[in-house]
CHARMM-style PDB file with segment names, atoms N, HN, CA, C and O in Angstrom:
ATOM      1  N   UNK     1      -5.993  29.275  -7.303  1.00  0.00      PROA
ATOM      2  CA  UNK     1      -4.954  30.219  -7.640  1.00  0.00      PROA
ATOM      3  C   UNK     1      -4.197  29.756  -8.879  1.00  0.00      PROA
ATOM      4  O   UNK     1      -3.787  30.641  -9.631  1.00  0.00      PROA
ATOM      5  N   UNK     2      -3.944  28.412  -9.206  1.00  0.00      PROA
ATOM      6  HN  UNK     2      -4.277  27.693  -8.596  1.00  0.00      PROA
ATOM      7  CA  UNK     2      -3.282  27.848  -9.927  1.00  0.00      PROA
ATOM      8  C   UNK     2      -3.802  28.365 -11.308  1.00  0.00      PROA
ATOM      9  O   UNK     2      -3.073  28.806 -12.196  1.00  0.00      PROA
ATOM     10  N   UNK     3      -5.557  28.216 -11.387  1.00  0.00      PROA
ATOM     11  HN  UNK     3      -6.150  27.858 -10.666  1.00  0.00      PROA
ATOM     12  CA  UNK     3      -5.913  28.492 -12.661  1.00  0.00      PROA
ATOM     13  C   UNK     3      -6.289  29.861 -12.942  1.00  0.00      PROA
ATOM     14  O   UNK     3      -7.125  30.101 -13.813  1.00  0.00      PROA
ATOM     15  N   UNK     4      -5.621  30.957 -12.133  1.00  0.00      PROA
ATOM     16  HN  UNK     4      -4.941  30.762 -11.426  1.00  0.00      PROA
ATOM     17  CA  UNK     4      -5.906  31.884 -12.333  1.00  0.00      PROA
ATOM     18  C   UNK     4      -4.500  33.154 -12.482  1.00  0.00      PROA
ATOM     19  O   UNK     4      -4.449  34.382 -12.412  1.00  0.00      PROA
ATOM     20  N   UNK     5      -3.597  32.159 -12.692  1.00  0.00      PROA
ATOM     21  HN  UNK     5      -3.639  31.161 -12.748  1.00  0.00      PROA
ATOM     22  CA  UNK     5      -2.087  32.685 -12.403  1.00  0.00      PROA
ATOM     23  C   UNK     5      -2.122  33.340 -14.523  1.00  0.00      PROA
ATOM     24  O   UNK     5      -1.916  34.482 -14.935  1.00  0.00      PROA
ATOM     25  N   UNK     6      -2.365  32.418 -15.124  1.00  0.00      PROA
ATOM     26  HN  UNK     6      -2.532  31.490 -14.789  1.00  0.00      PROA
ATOM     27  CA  UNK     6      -2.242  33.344 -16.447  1.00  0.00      PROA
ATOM     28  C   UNK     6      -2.612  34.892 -16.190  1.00  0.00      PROA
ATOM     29  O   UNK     6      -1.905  35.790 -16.646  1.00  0.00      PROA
ATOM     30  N   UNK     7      -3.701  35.125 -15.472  1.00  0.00      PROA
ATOM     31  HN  UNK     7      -4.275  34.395 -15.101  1.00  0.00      PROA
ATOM     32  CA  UNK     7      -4.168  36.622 -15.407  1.00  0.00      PROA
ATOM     33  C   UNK     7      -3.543  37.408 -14.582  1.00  0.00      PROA
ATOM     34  O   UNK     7      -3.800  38.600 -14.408  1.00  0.00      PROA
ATOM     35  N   UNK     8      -2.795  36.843 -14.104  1.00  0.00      PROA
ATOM     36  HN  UNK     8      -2.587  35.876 -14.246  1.00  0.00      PROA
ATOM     37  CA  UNK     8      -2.113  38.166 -12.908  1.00  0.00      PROA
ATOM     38  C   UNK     8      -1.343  38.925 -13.637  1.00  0.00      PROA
ATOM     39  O   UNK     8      -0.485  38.413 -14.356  1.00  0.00      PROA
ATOM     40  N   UNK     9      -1.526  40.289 -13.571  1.00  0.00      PROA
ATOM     41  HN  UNK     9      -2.223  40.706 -12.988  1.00  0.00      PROA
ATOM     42  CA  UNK     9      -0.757  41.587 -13.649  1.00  0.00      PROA
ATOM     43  C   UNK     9       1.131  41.240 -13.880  1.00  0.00      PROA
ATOM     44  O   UNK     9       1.749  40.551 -13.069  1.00  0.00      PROA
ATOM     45  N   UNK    10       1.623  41.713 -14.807  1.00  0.00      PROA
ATOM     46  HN  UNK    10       1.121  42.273 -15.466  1.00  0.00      PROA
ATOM     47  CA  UNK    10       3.083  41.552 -14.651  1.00  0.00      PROA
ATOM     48  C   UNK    10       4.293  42.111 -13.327  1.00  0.00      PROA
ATOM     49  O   UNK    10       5.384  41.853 -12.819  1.00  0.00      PROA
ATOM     50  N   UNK    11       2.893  43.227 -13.274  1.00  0.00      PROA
ATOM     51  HN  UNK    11       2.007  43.437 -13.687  1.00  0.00      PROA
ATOM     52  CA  UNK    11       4.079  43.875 -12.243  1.00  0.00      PROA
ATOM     53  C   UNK    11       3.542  43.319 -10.845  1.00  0.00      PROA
ATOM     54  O   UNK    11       4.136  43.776  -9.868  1.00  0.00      PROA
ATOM     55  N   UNK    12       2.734  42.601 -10.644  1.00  0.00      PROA
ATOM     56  HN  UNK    12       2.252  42.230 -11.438  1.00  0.00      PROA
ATOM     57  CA  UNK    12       2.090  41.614  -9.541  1.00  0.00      PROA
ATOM     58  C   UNK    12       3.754  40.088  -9.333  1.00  0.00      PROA
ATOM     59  O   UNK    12       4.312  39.690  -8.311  1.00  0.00      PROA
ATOM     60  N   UNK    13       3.984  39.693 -10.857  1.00  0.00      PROA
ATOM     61  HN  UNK    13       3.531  40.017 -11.688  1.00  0.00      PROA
ATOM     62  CA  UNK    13       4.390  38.636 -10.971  1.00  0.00      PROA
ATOM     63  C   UNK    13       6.109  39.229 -10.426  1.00  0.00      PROA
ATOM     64  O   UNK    13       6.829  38.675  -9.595  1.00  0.00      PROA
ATOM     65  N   UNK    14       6.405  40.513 -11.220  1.00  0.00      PROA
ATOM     66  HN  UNK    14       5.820  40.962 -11.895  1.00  0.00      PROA
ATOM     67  CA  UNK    14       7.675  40.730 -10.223  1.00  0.00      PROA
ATOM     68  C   UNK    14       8.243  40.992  -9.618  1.00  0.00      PROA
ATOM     69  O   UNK    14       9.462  40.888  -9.482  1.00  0.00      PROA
ATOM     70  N   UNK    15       6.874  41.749  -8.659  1.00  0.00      PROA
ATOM     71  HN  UNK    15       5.883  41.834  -8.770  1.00  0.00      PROA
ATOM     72  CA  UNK    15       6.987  41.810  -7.133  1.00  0.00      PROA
ATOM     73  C   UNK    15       6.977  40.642  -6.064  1.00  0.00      PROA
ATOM     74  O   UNK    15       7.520  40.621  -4.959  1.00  0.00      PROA
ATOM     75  N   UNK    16       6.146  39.594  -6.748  1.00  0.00      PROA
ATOM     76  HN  UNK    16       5.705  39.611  -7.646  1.00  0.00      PROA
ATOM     77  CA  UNK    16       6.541  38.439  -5.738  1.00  0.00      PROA
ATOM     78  C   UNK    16       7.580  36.883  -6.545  1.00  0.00      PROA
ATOM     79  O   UNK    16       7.392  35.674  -6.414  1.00  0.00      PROA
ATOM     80  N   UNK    17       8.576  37.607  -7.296  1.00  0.00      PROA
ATOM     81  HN  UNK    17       8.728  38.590  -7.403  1.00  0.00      PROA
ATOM     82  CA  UNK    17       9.788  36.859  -7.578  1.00  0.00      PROA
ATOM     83  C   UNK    17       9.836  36.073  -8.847  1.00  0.00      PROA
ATOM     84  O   UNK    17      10.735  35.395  -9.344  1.00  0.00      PROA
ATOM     85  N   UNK    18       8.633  36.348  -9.229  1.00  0.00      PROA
ATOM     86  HN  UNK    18       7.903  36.899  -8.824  1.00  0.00      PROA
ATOM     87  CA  UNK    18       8.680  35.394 -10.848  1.00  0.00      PROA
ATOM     88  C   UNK    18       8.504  36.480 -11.758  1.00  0.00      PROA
ATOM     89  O   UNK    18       7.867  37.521 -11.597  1.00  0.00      PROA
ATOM     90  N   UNK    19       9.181  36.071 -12.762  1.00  0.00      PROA
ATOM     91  HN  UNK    19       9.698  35.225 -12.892  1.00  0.00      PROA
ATOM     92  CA  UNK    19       9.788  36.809 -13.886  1.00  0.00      PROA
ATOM     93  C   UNK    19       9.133  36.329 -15.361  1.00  0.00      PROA
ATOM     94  O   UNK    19       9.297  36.809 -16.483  1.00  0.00      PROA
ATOM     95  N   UNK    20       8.419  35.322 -14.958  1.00  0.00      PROA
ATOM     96  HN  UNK    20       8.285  34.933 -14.047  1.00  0.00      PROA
ATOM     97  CA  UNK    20       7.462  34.729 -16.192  1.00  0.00      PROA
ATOM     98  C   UNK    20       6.069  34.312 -15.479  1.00  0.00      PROA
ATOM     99  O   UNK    20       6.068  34.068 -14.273  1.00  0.00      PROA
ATOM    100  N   UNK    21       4.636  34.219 -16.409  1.00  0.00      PROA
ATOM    101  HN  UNK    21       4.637  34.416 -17.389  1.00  0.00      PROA
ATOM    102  CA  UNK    21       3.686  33.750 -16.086  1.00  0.00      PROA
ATOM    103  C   UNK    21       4.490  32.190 -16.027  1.00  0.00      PROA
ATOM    104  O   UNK    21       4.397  31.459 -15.041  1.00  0.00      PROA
ATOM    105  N   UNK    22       5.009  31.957 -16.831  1.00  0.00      PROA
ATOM    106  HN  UNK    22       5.085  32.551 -17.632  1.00  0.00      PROA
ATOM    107  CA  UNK    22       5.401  29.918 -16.503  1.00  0.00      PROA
ATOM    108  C   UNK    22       5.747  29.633 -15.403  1.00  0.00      PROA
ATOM    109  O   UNK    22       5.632  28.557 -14.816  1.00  0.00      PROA
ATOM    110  N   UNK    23       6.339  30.906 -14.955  1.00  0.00      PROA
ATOM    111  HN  UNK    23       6.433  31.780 -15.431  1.00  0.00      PROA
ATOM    112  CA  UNK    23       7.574  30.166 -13.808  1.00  0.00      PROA
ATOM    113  C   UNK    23       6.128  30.492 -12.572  1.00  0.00      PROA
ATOM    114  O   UNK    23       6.077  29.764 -11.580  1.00  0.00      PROA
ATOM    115  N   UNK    24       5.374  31.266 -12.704  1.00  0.00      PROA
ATOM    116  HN  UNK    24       5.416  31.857 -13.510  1.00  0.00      PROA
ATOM    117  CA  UNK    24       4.304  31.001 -11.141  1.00  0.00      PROA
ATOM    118  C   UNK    24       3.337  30.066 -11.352  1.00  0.00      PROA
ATOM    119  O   UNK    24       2.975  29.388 -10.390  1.00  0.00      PROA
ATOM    120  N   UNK    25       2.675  29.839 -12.811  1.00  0.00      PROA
ATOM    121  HN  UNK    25       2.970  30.390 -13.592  1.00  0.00      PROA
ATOM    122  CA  UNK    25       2.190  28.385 -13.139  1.00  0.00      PROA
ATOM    123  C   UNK    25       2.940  27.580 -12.704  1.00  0.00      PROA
ATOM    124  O   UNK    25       2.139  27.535 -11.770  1.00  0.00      PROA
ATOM    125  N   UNK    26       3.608  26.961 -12.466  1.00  0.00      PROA
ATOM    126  HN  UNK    26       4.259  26.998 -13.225  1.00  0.00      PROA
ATOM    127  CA  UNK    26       4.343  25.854 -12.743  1.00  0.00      PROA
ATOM    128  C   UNK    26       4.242  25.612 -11.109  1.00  0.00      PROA
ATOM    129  O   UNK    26       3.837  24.719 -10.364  1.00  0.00      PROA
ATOM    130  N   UNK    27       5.011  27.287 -10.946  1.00  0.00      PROA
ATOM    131  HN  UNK    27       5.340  28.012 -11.551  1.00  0.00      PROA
ATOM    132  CA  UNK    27       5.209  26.888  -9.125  1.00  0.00      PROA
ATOM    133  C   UNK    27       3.529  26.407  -8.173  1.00  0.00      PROA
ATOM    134  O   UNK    27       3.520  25.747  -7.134  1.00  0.00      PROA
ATOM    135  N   UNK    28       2.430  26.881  -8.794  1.00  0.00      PROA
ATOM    136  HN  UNK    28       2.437  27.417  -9.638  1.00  0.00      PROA
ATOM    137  CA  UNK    28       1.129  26.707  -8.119  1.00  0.00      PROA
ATOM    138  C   UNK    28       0.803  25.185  -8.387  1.00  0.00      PROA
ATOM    139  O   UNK    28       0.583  24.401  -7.464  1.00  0.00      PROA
ATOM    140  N   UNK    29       0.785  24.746 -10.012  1.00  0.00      PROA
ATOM    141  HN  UNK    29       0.964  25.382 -10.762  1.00  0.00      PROA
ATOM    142  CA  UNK    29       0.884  23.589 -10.385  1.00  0.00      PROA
ATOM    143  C   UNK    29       1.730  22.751  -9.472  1.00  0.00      PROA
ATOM    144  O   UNK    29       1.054  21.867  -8.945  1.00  0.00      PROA
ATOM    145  N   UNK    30       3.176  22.744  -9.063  1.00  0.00      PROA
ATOM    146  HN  UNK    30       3.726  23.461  -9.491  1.00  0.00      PROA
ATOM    147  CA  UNK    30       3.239  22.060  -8.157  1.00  0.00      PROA
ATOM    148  C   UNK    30       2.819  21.797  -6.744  1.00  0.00      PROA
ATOM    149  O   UNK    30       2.894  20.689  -6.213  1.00  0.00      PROA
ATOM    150  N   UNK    31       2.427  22.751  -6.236  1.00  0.00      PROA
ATOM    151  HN  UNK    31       2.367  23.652  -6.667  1.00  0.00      PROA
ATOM    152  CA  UNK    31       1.373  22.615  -5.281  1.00  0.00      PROA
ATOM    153  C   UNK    31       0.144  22.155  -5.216  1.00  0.00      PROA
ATOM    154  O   UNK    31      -0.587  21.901  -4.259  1.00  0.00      PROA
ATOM    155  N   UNK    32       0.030  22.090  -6.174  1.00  0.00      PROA
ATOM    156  HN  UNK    32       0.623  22.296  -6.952  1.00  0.00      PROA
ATOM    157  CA  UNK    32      -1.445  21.398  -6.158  1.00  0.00      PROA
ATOM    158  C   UNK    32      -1.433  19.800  -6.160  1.00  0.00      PROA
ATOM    159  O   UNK    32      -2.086  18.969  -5.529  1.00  0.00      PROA
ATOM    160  N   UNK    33      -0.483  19.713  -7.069  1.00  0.00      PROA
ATOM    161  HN  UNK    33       0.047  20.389  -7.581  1.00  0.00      PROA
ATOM    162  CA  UNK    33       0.094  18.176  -7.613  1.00  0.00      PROA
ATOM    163  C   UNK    33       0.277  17.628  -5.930  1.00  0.00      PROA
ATOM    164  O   UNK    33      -0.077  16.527  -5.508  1.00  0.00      PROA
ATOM    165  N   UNK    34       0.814  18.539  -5.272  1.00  0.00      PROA
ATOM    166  HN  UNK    34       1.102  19.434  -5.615  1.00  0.00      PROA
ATOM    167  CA  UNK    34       1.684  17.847  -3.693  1.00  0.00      PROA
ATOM    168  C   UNK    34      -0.025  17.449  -3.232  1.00  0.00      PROA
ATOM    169  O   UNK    34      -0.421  16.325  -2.922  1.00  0.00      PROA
ATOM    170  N   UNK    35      -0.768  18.578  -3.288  1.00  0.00      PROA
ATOM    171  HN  UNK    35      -0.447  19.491  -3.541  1.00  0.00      PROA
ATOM    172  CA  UNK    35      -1.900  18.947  -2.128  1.00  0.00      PROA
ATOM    173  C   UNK    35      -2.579  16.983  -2.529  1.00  0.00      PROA
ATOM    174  O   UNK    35      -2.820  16.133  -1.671  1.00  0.00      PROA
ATOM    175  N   UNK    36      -2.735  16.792  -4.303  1.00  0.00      PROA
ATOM    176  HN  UNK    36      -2.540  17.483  -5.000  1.00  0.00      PROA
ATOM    177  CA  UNK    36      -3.579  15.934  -4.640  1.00  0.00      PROA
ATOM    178  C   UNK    36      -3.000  14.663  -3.643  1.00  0.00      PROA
ATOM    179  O   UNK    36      -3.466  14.028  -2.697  1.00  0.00      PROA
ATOM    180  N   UNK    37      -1.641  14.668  -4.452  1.00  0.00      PROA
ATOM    181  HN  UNK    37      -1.263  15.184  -5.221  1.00  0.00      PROA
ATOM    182  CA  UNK    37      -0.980  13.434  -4.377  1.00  0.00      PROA
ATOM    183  C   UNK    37      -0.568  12.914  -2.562  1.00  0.00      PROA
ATOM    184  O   UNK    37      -0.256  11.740  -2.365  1.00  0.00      PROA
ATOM    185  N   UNK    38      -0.604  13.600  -1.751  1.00  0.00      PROA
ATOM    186  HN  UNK    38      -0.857  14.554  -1.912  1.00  0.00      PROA
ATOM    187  CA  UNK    38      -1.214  13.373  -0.357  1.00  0.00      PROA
ATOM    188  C   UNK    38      -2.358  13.146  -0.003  1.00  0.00      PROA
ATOM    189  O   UNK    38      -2.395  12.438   1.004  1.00  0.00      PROA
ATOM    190  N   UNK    39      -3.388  13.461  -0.421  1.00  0.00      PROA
ATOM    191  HN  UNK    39      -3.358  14.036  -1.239  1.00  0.00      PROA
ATOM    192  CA  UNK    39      -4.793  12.836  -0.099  1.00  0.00      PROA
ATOM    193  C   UNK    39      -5.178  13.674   0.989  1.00  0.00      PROA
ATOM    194  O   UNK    39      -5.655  13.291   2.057  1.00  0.00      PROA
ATOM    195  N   UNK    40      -4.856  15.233   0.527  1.00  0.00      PROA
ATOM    196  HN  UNK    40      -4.468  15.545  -0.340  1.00  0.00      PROA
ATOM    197  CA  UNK    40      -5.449  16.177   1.597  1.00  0.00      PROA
ATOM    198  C   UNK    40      -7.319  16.801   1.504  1.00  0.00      PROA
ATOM    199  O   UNK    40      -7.972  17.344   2.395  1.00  0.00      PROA
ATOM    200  N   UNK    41      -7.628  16.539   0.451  1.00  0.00      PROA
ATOM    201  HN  UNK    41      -7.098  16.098  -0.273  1.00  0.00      PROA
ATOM    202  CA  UNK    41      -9.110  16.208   0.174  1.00  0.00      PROA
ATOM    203  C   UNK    41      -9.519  14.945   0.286  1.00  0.00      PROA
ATOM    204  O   UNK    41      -8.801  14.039  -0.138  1.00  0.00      PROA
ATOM    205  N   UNK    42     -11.043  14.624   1.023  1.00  0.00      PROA
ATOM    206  HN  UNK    42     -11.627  15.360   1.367  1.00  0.00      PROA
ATOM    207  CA  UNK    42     -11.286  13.404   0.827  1.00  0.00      PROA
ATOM    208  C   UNK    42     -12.782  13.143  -0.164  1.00  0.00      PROA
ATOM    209  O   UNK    42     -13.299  12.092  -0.543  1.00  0.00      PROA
ATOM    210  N   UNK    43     -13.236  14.759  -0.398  1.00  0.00      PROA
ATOM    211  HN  UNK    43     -12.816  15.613  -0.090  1.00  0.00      PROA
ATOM    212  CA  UNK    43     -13.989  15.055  -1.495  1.00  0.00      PROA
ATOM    213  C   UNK    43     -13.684  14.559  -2.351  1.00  0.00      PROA
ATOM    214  O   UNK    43     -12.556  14.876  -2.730  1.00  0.00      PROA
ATOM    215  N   UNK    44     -14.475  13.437  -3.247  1.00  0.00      PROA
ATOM    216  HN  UNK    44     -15.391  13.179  -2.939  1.00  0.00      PROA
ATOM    217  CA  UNK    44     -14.228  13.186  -4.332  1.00  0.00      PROA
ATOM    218  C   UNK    44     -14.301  14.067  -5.443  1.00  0.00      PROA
ATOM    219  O   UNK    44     -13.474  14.171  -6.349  1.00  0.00      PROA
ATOM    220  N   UNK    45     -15.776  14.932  -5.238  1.00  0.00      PROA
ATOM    221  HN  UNK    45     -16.448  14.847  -4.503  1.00  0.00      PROA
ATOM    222  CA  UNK    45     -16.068  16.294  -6.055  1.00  0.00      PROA
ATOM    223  C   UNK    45     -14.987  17.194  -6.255  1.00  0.00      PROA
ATOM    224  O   UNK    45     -14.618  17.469  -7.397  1.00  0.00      PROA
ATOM    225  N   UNK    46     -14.424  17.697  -5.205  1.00  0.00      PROA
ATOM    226  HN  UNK    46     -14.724  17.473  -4.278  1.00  0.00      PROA
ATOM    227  CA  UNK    46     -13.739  18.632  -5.103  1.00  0.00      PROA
ATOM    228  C   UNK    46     -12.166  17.890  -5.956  1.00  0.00      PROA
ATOM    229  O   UNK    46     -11.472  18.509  -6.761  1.00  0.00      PROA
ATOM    230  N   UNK    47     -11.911  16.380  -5.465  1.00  0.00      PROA
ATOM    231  HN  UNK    47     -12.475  15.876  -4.810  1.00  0.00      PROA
ATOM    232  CA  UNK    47     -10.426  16.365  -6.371  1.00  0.00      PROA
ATOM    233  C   UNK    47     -10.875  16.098  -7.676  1.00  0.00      PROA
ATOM    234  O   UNK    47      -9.861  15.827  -8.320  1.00  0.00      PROA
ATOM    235  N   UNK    48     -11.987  16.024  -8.496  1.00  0.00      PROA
ATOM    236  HN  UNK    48     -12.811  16.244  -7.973  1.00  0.00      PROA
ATOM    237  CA  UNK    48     -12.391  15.845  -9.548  1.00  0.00      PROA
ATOM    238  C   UNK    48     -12.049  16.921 -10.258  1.00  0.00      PROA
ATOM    239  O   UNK    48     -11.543  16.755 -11.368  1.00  0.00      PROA
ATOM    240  N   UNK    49     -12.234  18.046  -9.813  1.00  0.00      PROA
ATOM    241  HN  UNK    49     -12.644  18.181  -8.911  1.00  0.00      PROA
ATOM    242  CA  UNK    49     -12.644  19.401 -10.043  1.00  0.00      PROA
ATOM    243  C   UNK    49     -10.971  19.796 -10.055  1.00  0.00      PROA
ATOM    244  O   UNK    49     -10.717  20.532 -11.008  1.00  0.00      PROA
ATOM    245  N   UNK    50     -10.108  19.561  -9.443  1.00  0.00      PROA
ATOM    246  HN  UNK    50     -10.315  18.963  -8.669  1.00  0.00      PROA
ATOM    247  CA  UNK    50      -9.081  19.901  -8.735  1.00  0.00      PROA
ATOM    248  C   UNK    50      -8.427  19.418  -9.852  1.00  0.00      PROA
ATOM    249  O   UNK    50      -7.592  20.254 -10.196  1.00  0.00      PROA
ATOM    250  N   UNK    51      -8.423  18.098 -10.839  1.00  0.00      PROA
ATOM    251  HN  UNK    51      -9.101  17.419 -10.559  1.00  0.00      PROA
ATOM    252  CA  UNK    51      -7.571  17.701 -11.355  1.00  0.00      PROA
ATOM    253  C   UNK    51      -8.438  18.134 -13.286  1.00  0.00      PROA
ATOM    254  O   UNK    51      -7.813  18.086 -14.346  1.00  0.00      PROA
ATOM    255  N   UNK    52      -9.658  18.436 -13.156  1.00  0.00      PROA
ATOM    256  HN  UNK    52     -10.165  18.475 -12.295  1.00  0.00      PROA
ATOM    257  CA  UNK    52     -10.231  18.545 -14.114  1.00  0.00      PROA
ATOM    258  C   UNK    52      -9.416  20.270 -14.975  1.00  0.00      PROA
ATOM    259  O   UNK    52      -9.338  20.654 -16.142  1.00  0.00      PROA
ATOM    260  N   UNK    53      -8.821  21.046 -13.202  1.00  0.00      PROA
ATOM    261  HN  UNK    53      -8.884  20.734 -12.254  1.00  0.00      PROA
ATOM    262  CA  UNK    53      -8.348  22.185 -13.580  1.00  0.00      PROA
ATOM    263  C   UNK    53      -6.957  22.359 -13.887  1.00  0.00      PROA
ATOM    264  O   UNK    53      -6.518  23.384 -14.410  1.00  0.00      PROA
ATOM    265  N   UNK    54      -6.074  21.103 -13.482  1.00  0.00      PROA
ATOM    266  HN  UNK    54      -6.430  20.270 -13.058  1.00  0.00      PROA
ATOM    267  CA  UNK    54      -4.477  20.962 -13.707  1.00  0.00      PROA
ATOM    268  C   UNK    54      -4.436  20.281 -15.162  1.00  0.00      PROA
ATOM    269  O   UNK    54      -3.362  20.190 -15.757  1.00  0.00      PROA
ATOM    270  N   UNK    55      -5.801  19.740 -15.794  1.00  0.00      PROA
ATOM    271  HN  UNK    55      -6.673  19.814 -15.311  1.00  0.00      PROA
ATOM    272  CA  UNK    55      -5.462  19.619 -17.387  1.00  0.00      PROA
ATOM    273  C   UNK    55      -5.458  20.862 -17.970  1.00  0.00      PROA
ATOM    274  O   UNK    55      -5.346  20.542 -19.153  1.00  0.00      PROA
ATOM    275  N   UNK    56      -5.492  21.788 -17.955  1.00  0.00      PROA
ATOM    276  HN  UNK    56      -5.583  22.048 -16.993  1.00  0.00      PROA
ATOM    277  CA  UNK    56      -5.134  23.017 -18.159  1.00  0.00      PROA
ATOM    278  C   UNK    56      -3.563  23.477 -18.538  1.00  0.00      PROA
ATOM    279  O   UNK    56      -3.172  24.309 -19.358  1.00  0.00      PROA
ATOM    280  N   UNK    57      -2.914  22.723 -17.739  1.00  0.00      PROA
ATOM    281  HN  UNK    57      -3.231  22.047 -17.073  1.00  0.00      PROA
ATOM    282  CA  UNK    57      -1.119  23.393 -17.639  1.00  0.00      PROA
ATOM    283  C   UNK    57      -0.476  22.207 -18.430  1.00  0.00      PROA
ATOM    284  O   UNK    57      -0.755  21.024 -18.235  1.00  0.00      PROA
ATOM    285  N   UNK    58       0.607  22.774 -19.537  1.00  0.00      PROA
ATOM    286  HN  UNK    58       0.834  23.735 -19.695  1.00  0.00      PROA
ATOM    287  CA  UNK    58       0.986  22.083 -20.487  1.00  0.00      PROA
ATOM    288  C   UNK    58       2.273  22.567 -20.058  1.00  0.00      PROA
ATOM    289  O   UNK    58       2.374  23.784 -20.217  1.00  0.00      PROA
ATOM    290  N   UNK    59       3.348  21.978 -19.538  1.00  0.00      PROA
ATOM    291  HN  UNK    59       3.266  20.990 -19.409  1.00  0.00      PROA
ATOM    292  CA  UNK    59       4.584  22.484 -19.786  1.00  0.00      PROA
ATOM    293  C   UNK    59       5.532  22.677 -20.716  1.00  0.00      PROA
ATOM    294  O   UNK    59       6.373  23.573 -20.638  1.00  0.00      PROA
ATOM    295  N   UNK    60       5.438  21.721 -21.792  1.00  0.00      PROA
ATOM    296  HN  UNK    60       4.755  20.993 -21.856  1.00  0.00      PROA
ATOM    297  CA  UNK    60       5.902  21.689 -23.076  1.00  0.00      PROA
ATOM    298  C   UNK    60       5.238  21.957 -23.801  1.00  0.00      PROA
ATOM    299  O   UNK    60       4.166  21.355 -23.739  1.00  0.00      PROA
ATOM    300  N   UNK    61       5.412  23.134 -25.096  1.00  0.00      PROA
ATOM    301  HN  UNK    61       6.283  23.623 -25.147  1.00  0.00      PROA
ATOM    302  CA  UNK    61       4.137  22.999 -26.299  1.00  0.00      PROA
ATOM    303  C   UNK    61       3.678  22.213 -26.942  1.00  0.00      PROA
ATOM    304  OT1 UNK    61       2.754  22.500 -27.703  1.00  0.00      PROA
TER     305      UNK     61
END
């Protein structure tokens, strides 16, 4: 979901409370960050993949 939040519809984004694509990036990005940084995968593949897709989100330009 995280890497697919640029594409969502605007009027998607302010029906469920965000008012910018950043502000639901950011919010998925932190979820993911939680999901990694607990060790809720024990797939190595899968957190490879997982973190190969959070180089993606730049918060600062």
């Amino acid at each position: 979901m995280f890497a697919a939040a640029p594409y969502v519809e605007k009027r998607l984004l302010r029906s469920n409370g965000y008012n910018k694509r950043r502000a639901i990036r950011r919010a998925f990005y932190l979820r993911v960050w939680l999901l990694c940084d607990s060790d809720y995968k024990s797939d190595r593949l899968t957190v490879l993949a997982t973190v190969l897709l959070m180089t993606c989100w730049h918060e600062e330009p």
